[in-house]
N, CA, C and O of each residue as an XYZ file, in Angstrom:
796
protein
N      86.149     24.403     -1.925
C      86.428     23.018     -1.555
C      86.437     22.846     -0.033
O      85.822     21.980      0.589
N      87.183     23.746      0.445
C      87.187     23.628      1.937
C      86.007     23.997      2.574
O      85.779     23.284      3.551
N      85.177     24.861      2.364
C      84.190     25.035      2.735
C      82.798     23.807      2.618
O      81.600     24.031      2.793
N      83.428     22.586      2.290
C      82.500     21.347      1.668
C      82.618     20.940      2.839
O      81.577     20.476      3.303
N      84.217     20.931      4.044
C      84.401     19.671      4.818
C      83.765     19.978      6.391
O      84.043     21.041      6.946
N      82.933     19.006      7.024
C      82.354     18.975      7.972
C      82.642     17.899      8.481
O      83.574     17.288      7.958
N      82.001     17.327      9.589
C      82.362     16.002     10.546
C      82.098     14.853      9.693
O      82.907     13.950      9.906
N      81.461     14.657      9.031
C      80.814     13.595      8.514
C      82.117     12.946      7.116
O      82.473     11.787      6.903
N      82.564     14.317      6.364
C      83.621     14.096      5.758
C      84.838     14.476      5.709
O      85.524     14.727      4.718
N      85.172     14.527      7.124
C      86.347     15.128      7.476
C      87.941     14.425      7.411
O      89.079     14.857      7.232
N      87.062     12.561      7.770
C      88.195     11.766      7.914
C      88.795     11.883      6.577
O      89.853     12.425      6.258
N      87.548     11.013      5.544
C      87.924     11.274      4.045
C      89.210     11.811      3.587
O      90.321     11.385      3.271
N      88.535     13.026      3.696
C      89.515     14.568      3.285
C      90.963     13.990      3.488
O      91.631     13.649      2.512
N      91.561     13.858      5.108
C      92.228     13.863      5.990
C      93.009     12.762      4.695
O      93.845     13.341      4.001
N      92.830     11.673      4.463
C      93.078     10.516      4.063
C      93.509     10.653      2.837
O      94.474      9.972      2.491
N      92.707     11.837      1.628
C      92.808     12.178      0.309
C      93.851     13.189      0.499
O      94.780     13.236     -0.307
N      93.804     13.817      1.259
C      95.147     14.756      1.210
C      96.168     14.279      1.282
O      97.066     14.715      0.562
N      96.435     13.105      2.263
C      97.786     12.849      2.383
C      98.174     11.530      0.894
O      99.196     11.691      0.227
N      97.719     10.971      0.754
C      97.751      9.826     -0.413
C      98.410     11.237     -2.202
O      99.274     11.188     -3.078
N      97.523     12.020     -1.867
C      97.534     13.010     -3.286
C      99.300     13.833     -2.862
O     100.156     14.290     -3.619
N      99.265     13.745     -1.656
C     100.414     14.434     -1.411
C     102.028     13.725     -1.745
O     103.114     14.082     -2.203
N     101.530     12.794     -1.319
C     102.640     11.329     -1.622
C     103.002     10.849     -3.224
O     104.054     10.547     -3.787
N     101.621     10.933     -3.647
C     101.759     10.848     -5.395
C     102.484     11.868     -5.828
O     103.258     11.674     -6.766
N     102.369     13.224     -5.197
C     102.665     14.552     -6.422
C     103.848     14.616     -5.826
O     104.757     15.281     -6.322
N     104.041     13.711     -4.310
C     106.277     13.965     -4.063
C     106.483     13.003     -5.019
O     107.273     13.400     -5.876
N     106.225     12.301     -5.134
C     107.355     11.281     -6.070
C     106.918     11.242     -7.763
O     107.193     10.317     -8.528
N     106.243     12.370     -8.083
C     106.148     12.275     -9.393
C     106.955     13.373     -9.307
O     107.424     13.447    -10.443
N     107.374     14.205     -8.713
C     108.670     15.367     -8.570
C     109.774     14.535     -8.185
O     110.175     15.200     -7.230
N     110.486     13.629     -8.245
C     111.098     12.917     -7.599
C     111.860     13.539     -6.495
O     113.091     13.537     -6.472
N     110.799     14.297     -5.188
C     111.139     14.797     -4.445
C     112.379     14.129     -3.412
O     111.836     13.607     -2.439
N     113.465     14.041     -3.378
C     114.453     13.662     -2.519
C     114.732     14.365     -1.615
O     115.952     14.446     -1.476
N     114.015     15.081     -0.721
C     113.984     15.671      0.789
C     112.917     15.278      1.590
O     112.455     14.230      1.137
N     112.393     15.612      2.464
C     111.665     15.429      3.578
C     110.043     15.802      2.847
O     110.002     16.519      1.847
N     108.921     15.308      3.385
C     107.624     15.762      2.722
C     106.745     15.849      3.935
O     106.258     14.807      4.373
N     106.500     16.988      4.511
C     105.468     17.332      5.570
C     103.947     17.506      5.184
O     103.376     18.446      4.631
N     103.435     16.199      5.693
C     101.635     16.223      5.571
C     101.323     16.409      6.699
O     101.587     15.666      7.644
N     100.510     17.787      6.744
C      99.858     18.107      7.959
C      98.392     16.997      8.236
O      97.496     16.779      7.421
N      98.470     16.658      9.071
C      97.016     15.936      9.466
C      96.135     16.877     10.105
O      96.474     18.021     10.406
N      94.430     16.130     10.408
C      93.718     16.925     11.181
C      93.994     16.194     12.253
O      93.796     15.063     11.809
N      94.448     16.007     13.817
C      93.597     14.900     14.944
C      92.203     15.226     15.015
O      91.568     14.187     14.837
N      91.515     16.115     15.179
C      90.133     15.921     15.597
C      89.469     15.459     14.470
O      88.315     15.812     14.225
N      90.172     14.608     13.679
C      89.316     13.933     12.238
C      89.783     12.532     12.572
O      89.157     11.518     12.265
N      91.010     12.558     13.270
C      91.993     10.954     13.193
C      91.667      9.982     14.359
O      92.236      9.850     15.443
N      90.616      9.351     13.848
C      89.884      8.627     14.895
C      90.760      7.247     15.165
O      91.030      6.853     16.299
N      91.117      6.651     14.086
C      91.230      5.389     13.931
C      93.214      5.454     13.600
O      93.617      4.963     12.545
N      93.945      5.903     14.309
C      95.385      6.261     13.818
C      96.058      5.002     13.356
O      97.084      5.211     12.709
N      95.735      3.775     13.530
C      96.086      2.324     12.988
C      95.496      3.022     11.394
O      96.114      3.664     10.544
N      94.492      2.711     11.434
C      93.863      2.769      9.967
C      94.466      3.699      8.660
O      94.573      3.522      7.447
N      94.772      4.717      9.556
C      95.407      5.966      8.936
C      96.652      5.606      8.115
O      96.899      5.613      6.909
N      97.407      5.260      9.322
C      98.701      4.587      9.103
C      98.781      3.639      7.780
O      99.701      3.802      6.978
N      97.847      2.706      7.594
C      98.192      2.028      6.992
C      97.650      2.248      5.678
O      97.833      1.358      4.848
N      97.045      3.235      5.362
C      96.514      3.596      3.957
C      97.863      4.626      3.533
O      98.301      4.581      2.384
N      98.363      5.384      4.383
C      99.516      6.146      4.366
C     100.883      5.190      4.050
O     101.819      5.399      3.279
N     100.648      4.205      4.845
C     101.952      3.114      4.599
C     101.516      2.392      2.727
O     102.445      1.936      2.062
N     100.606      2.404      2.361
C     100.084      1.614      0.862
C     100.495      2.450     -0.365
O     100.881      2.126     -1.488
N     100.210      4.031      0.433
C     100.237      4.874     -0.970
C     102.147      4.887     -1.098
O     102.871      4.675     -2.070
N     102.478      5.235      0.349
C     104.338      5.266      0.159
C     104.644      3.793     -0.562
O     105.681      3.774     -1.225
N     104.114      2.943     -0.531
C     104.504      1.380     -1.321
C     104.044      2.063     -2.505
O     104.958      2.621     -3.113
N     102.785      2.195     -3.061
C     102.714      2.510     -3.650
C     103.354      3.131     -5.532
O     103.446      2.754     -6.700
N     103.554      3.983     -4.858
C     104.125      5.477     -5.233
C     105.868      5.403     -4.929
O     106.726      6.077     -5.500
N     106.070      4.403     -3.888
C     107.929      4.143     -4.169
C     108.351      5.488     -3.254
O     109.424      5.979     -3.604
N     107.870      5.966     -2.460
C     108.129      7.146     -1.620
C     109.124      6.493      0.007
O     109.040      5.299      0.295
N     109.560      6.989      0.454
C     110.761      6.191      1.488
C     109.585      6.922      2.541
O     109.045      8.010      2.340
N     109.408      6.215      3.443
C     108.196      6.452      4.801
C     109.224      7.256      5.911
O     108.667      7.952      6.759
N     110.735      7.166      5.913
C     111.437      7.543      7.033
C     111.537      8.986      6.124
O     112.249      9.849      6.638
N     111.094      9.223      5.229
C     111.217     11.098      4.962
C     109.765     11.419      4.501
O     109.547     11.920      3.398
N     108.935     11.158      5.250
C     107.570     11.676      5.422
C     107.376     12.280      6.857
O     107.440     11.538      7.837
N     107.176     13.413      6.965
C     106.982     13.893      8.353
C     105.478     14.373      8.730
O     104.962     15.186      7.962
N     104.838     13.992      9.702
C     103.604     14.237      9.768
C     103.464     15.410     10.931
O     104.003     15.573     12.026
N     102.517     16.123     10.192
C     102.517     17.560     11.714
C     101.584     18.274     11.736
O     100.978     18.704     10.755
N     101.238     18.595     13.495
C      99.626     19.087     13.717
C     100.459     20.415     14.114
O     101.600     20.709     14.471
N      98.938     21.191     13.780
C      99.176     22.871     13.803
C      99.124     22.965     16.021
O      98.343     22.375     16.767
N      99.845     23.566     16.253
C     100.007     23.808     17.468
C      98.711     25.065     18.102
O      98.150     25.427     19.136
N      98.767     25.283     16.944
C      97.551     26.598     17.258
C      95.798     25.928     17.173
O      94.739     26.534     17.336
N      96.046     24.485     16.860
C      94.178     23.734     16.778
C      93.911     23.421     18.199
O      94.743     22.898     18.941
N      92.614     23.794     18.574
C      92.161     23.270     20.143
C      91.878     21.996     19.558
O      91.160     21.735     18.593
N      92.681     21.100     20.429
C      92.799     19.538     20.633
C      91.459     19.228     21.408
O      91.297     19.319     22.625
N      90.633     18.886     20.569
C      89.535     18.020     21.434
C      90.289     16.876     22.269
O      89.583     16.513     23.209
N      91.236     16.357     22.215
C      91.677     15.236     23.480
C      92.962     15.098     23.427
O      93.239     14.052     22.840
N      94.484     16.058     24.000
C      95.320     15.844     23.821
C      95.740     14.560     24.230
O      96.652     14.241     23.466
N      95.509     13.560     25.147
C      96.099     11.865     24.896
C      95.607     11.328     23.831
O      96.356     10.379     23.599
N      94.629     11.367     22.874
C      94.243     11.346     21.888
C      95.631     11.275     20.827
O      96.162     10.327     20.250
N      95.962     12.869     20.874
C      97.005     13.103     19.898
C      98.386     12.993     20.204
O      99.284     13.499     19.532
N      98.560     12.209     21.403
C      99.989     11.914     21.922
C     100.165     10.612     21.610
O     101.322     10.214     21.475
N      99.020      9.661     21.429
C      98.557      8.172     20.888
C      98.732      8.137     19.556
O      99.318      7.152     19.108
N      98.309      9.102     18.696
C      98.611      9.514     17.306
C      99.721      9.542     17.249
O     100.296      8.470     17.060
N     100.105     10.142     17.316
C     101.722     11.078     17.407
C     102.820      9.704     17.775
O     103.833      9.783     17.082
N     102.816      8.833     18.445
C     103.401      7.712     19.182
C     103.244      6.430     18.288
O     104.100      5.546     18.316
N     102.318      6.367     17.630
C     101.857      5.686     16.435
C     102.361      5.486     15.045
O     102.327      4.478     14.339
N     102.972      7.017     14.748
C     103.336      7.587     13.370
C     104.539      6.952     13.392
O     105.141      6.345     12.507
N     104.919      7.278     15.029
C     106.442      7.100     14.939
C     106.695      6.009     15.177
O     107.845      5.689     14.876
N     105.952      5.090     15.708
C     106.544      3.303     15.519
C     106.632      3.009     14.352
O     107.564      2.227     14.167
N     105.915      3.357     13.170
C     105.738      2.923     11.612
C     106.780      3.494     11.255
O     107.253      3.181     10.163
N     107.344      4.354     11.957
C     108.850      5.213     11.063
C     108.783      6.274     10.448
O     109.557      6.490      9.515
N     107.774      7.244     10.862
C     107.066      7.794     10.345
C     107.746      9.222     10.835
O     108.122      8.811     11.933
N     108.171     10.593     10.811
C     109.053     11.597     11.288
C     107.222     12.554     11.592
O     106.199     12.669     10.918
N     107.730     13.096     13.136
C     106.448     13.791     13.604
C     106.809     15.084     13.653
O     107.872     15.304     13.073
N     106.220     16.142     14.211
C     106.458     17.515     13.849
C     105.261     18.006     14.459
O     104.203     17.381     14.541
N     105.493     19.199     14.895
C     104.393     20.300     15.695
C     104.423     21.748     14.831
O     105.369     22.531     14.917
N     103.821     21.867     14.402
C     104.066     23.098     13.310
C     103.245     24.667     14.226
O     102.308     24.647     15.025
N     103.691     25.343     13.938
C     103.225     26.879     14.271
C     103.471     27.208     16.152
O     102.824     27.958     16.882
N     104.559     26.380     16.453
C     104.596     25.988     17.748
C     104.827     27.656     18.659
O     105.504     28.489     18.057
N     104.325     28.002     19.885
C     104.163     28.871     20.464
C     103.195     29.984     19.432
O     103.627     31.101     19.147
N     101.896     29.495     18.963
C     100.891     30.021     18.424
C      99.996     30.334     19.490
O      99.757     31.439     19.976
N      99.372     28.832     19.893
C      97.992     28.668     20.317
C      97.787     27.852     21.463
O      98.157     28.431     22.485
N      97.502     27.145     21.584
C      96.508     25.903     22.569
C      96.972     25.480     23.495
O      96.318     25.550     24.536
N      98.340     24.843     23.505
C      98.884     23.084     23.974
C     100.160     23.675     24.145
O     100.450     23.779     25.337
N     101.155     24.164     23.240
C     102.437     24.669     23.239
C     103.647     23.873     24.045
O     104.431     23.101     23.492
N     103.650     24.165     25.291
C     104.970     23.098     26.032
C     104.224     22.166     26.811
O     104.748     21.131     27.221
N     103.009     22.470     27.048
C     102.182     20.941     27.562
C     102.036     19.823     26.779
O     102.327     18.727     27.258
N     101.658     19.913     25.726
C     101.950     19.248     24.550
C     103.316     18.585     24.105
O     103.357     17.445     23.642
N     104.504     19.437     24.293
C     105.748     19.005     24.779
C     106.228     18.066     25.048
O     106.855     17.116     24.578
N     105.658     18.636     26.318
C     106.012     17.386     28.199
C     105.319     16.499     27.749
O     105.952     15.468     27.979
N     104.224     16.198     27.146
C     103.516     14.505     27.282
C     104.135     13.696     25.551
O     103.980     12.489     25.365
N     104.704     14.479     24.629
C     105.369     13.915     23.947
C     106.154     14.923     22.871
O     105.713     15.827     22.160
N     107.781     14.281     23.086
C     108.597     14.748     22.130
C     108.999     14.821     20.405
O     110.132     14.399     20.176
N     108.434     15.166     19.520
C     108.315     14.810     18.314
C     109.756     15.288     17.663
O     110.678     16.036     17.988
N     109.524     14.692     16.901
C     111.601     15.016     15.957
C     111.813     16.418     15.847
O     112.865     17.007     16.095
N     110.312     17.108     15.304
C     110.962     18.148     15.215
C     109.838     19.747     15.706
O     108.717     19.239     15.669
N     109.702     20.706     15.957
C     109.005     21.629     16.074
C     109.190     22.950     14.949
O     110.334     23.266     14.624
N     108.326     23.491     14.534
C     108.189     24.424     13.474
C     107.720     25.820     14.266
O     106.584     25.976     14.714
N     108.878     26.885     14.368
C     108.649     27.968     15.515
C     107.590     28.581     14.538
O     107.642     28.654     13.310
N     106.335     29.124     15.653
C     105.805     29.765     14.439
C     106.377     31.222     14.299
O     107.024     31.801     15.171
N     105.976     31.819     12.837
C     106.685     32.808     12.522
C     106.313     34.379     13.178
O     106.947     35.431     13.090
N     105.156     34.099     13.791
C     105.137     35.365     14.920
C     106.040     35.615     16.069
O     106.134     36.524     16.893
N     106.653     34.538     15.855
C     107.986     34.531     17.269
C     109.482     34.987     16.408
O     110.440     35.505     16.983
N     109.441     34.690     15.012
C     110.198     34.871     14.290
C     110.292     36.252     13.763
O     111.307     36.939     13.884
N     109.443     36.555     13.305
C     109.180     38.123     12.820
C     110.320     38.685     13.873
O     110.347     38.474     15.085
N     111.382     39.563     12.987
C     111.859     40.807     13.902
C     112.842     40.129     14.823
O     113.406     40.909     15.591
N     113.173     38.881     14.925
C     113.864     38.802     16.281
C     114.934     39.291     16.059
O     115.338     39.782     17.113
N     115.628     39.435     15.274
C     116.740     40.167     15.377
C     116.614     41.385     16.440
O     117.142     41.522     17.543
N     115.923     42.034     15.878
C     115.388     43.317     16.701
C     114.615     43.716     17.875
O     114.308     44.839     18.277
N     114.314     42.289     18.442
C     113.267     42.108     19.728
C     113.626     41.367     20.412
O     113.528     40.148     20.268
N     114.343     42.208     21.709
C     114.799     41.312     22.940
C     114.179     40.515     23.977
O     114.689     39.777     24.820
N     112.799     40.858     23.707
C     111.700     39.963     24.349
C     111.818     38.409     23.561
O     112.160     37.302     23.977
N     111.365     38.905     22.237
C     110.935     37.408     20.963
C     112.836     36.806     21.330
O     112.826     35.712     21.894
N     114.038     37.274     21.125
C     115.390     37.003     21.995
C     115.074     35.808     22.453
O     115.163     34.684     21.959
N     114.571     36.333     23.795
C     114.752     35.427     25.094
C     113.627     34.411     24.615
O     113.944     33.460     23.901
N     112.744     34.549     24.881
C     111.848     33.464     24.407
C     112.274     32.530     23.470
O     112.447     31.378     23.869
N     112.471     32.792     22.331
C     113.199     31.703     21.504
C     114.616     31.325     21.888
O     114.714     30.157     21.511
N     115.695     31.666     22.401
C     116.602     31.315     22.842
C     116.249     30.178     24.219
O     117.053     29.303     24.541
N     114.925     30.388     24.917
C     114.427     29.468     25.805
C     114.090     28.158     25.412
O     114.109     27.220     26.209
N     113.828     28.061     24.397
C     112.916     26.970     23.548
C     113.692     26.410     22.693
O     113.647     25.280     22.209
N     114.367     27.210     22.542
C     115.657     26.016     21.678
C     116.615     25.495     22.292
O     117.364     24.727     21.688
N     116.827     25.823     23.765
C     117.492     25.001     24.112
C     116.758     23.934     24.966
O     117.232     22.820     25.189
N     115.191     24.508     25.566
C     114.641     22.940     25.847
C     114.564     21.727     24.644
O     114.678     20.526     24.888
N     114.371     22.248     23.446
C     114.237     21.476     22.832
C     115.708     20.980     22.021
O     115.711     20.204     21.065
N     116.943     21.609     22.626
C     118.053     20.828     22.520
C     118.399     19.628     23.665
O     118.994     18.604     23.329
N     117.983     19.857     24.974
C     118.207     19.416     26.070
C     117.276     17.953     25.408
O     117.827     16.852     25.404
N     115.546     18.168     24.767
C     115.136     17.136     24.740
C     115.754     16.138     23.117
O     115.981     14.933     23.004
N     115.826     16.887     22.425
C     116.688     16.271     21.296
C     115.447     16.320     20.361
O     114.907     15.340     19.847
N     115.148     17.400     20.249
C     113.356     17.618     19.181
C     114.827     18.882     18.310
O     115.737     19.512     18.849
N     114.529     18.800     17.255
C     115.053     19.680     16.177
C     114.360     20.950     16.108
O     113.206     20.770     16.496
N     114.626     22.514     15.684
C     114.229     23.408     15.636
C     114.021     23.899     14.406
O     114.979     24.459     13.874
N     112.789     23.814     13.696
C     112.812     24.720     12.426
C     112.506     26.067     12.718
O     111.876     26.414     13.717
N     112.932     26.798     11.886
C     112.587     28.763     12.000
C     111.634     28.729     10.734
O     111.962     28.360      9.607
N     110.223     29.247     11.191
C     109.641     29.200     10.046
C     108.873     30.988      9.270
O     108.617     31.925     10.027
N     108.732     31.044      8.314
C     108.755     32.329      7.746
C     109.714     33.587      7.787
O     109.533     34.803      7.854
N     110.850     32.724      7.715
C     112.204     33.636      7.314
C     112.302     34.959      5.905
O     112.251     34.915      4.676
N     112.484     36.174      7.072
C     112.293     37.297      5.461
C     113.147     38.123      5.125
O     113.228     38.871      4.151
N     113.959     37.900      6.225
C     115.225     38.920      6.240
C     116.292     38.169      6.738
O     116.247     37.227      7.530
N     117.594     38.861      6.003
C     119.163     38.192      6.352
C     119.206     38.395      7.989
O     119.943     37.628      8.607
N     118.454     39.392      8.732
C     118.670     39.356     10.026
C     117.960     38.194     10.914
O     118.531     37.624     11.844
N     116.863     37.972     10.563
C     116.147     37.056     11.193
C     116.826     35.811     10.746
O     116.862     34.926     11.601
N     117.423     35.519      9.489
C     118.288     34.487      9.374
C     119.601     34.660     10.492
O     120.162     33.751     11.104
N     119.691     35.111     10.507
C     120.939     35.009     11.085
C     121.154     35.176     12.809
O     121.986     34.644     13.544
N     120.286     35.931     13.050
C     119.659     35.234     14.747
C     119.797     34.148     14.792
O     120.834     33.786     15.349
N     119.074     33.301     14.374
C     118.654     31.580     13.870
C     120.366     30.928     14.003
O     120.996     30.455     14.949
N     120.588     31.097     13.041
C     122.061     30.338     12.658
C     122.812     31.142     13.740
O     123.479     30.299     14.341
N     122.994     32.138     14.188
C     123.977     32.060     15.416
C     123.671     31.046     16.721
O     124.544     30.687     17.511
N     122.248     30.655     16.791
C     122.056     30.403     17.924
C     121.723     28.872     17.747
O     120.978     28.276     18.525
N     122.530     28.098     16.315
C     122.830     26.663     16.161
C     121.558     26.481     15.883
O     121.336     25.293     16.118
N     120.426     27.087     15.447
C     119.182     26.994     14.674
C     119.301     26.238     12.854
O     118.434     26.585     12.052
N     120.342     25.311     12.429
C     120.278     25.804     10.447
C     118.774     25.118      9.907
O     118.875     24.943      8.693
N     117.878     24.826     10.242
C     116.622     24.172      9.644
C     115.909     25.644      9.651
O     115.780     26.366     10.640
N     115.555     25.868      8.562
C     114.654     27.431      8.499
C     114.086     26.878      7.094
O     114.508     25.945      6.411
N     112.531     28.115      6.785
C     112.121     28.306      5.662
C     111.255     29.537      5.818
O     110.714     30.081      6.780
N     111.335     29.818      4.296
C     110.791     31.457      4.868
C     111.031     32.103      3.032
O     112.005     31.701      2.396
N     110.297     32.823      2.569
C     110.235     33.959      1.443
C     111.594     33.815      1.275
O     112.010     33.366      0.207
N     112.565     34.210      2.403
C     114.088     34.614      2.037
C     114.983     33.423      0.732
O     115.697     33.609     -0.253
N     114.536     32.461      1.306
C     114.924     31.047      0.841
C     114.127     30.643     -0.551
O     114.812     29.958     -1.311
N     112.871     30.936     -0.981
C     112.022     30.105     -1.990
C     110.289     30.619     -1.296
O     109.665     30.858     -0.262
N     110.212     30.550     -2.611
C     108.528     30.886     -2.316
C     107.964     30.253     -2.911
O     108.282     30.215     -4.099
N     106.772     29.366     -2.431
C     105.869     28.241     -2.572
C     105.620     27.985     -3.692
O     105.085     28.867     -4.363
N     105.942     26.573     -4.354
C     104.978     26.569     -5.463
C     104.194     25.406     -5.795
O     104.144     24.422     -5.057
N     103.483     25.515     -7.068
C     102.383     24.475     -6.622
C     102.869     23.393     -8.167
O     103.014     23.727     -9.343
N     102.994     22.203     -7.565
C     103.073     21.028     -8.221
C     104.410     21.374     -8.671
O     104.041     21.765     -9.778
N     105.476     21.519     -8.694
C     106.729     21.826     -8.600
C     107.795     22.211     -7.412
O     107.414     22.716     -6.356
N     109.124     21.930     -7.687
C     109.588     22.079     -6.767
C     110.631     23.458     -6.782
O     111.600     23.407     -7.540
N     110.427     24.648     -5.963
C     111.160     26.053     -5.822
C     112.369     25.840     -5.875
O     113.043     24.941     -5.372
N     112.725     26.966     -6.702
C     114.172     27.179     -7.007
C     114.790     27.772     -5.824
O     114.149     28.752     -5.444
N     115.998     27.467     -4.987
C     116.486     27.952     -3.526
C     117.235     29.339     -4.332
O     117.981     29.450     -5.305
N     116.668     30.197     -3.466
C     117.522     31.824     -3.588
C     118.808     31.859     -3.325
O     119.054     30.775     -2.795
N     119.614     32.382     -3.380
C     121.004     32.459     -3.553
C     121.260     33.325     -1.834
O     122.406     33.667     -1.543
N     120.649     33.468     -1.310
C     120.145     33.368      0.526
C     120.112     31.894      1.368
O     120.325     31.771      2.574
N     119.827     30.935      0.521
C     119.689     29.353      1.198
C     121.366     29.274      1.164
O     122.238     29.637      0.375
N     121.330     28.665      2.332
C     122.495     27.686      2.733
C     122.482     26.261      3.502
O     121.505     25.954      4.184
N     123.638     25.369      3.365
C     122.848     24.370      3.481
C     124.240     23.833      5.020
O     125.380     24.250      5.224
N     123.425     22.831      5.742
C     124.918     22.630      7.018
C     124.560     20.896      6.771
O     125.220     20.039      7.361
């Protein structure tokens, strides 16, 4: 399937994913947060977007203030004002934004500085081991508190061990997900391990 999508049908895609995503939360009568990753280098028209996204949440009876939308931090941004215009967009409609795999790839705290989104998703190569790595330490202890200073939320993402949990939660981190907690499933919603806790 993925191997079908090119420029020509990229927006499409972009558009069918998130609408199918919105149907299958509220036929789970998902009552938490629902993160649809977008493409930007597909999201030409972010009005347009918006509002096929705003039809299916009417739709489908889905609440728009617990839809969170989020670009992979690790994609080379063909035009980061591009995706700071996006991003600025989501969130006038009420829309919750998010930077996922953050200190991966590309953009990282430049991306940042030109706009603050609710929340950031550490990626889990920074996570791996920190318990045990006084380098990955400092670095994430850096970043969570810029992003306390700016008021962006911190998720810990690919949590696998009680230690790497618990780095996290000492250091006023509680938004995590990770194996430790539930492991993915498809068209249903995971049973939380007896490891989840909730603040």
């Amino acid at each position: 399937m993925l191997s079908k999508i090119d420029e020509g049908n990229r927006y499409a895609f972009d558009q069918l994913c998130r609408t199918t995503a919105i149907a299958q939360a509220a036929a789970l009568s998902l009552d938490s947060f629902l993160s649809i990753n977008f493409m930007p280098n597909a999201v030409y028209r972010p009005e347009a977007c918006i509002q096929s996204t705003l039809a299916a949440a009417e739709k489908y009876g889905f609440p728009v203030d617990r839809i969170i939308f989020e670009t992979v931090e690790g994609e080379n941004i063909v035009s980061r004002p591009h995706l700071v215009d996006i991003f600025k967009a989501y969130k006038r409609f009420g829309f919750q934004t998010a930077i996922d795999d953050f200190g991966a790839g590309y953009s990282g705290l430049t991306l940042l500085a030109d706009f603050q989104p609710d929340l950031i998703k550490l990626d889990m190569e920074l996570v791996r081991g920190i318990d045990v790595d006084v380098v990955r330490q400092h670095i994430v202890r850096g970043v969570v508190a810029i992003c306390r200073d700016l008021g962006v939320k911190v998720i810990a993402e690919g949590i696998e061990s009680h230690g790497e949990r618990d780095f996290f939660e000492a250091h006023g981190v509680t938004l995590m997900q990770g194996y430790l907690f539930a492991k993915p499933a498809f068209k249903t919603i995971p049973e939380l391990s007896e490891n989840s806790f909730t603040h």
